[in-house]
TORBA-137041 format. One line per field, with one value per residue (C-alpha): y, x, z. Coordinates in steps of 0.05 Angstrom, whole numbers, plus 5000, padded with zeros to 4 digits. Last residue first. Layout:
! TORBA-137041
c2 <- c(Y/...)
c1 <- c(X/...)
c3 <- c(Z/...)
END
This chain:
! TORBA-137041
c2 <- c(5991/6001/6017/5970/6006/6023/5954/5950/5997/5972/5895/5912/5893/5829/5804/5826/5788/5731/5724/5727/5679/5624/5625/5626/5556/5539/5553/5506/5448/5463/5461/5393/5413/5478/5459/5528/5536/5486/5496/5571/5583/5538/5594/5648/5627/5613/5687/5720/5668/5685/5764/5766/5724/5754/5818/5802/5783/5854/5875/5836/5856/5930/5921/5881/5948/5995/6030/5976/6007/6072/6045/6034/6098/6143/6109/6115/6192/6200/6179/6116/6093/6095/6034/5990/6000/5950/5900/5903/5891/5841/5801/5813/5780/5724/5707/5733/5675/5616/5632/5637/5564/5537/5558/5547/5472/5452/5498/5434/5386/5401/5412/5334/5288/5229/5180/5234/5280/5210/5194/5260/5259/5190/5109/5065/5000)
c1 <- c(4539/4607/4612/4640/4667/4734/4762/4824/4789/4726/4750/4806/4759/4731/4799/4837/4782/4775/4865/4852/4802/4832/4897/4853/4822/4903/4917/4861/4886/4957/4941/4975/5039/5043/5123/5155/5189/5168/5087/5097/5133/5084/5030/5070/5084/5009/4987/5039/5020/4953/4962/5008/4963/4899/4941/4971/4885/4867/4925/4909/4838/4849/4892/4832/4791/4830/4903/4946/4963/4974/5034/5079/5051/5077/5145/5146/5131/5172/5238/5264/5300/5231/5211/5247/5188/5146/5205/5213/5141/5145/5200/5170/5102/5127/5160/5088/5056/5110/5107/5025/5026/5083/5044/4969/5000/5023/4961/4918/4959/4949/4876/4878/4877/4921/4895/4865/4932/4971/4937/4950/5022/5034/5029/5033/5000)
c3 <- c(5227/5199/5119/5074/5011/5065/5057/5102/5154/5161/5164/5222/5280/5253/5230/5289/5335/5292/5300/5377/5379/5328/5369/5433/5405/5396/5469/5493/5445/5463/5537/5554/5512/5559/5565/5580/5518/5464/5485/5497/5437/5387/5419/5405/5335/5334/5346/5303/5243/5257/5261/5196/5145/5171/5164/5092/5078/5090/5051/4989/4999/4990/4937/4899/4923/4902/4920/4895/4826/4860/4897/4831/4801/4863/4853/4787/4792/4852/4814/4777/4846/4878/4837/4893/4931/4890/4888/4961/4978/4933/4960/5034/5011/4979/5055/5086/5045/5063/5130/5125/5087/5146/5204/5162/5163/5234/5263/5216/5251/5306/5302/5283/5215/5233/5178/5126/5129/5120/5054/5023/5039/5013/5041/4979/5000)
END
């Protein structure tokens, strides 16, 4: 029986696992994220002009989302990095589950509260 990736997520599926993944897919995210943020500001060495054309293209709504999703990206990989800190650290291995639901918390909270200003078309109630 030929034992892959796929097949081991189904047989050992757990929240665990899942924190495991959205770690290394928000690392990987925010690591594309640095290279173009650098390459977008690097147009400042063609003048203000470029420059000021090179940020304008992300000032709508698709830009909007980008960011809004960078923070999602940012606050739960924050959020969990402590978390996987506490565990290694001081040895909270029995409250993972606990401190992975606060995880989730925390990083609903940020994403609830910072909806109105990364996407300004949606007006608070």
């Amino acid at each position: 029986m030929k034992n892959n990736s796929l097949t081991e997520l189904k047989l050992n599926w757990n929240w665990g696992m899942v924190s495991f993944a959205l770690h290394r897919i928000t690392g990987v995210a925010l690591t594309i994220y640095v290279f173009l943020h650098i390459w977008t500001l690097s147009a400042v060495k063609d003048g203000e002009a470029a420059f000021n054309h090179s940020l304008d293209k992300w000032d709508n709504l698709v830009g909007h989302i980008f960011e809004y999703l960078l923070l999602l990206a940012v606050a739960y990989h924050l959020f969990n990095g402590i978390r996987v800190t506490f565990v290694d650290i001081m040895r909270f291995t029995k409250q993972q589950k606990r401190m992975l639901a606060w995880v989730i918390v925390f990083t609903v909270i940020v994403a609830v509260i910072s909806l109105t200003i990364f996407i300004p078309e949606i007006k608070p109630v």
